[in-house]
C-alpha positions in Angstrom: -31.3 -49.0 -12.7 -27.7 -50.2 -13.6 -25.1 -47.8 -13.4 -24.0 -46.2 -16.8 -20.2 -47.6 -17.6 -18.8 -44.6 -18.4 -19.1 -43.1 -14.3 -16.1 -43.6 -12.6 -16.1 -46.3 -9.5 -13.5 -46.2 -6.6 -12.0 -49.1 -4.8 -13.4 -49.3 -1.6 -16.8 -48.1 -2.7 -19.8 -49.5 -1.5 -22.6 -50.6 -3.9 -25.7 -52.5 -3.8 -25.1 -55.4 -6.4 -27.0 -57.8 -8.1 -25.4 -61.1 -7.5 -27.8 -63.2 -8.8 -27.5 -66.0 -10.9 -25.4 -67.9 -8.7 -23.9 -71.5 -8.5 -23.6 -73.4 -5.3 -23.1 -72.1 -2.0 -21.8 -68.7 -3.7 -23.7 -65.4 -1.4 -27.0 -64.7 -3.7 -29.5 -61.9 -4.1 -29.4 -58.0 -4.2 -26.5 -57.2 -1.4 -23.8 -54.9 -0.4 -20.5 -55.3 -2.2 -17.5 -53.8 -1.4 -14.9 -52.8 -5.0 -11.7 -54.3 -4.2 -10.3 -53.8 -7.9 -7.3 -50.9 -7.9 -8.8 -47.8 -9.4 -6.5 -48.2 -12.6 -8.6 -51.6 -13.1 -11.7 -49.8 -12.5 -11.1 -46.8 -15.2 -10.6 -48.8 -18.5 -12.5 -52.5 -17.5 -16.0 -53.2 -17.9 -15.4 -55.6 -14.9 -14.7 -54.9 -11.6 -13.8 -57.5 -8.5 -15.7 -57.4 -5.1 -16.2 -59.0 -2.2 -20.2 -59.2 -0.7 -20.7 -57.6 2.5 -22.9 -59.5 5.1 -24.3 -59.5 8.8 -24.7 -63.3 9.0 -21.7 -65.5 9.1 -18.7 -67.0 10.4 -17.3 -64.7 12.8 -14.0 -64.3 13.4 -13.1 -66.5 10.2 -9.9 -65.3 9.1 -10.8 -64.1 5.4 -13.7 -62.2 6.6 -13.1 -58.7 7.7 -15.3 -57.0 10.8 -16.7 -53.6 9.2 -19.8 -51.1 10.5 -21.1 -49.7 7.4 -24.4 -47.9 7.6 -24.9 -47.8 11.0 -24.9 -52.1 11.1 -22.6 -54.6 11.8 -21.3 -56.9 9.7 -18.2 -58.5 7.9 -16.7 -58.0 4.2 -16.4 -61.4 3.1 -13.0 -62.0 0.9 -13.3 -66.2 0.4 -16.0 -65.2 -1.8 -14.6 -62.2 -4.1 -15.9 -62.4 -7.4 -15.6 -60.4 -10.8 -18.3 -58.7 -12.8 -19.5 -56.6 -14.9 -20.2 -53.2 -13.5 -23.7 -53.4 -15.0 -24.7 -55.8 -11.8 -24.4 -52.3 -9.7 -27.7 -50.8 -8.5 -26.7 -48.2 -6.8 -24.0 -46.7 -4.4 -24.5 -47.0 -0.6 -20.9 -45.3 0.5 -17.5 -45.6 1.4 -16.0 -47.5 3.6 -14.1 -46.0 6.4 -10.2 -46.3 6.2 -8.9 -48.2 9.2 -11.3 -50.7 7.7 -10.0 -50.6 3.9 -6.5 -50.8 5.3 -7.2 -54.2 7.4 -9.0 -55.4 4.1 -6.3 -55.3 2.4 -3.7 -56.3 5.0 -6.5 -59.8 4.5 -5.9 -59.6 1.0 -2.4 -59.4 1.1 -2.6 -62.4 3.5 -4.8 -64.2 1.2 -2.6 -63.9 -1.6 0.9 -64.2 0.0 3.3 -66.8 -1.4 
């Protein structure tokens, strides 16, 4: 069941999303997403931006952060951050822990950098 719109959603939640349809080599299915939108974004939009979450990968690749979430390992993955609406959200698996939040944004900051 999609979350209702009107509940509140915090950056650096953790939600099972439904990613699906997707073009090209985007990630696909029903996975873990991480809300990297600022919580002022997330309050009035019907969008918020995320970045998939996944145990498979490129390791060490510098856009993709090392996390533990759940008791597994695995890596947020920023070269593939995407906007939706917030009707794609299943349900909500957590929080991420905040020496991890703060190194993905140090990433993002990277990312984006002039």
């Amino acid at each position: 069941m999609a979350r209702p719109i009107g509940q509140p959603v915090a950056r650096f939640e953790v939600y099972l999303v439904r990613l699906d349809p997707t073009l090209s080599s985007g990630i696909r299915k029903t996975r873990p997403c991480l809300v990297i939108s600022p919580d002022e974004m997330n309050r009035h939009l019907r969008t918020l931006i995320v970045a998939p979450m996944t145990t498979q990968g490129r390791r060490g690749y510098p856009s993709r952060v090392p996390v533990t979430f759940g008791g597994t390992s695995g890596q947020v993955v920023l070269d593939q951050i995407r906007t939706l609406d917030r009707t794609r959200l299943v349900r909500r698996l957590g929080v991420l822990d905040e020496p991890a939040a703060q190194h993905v944004l140090e990433v993002l900051a990277t990312l984006f950098a002039p």
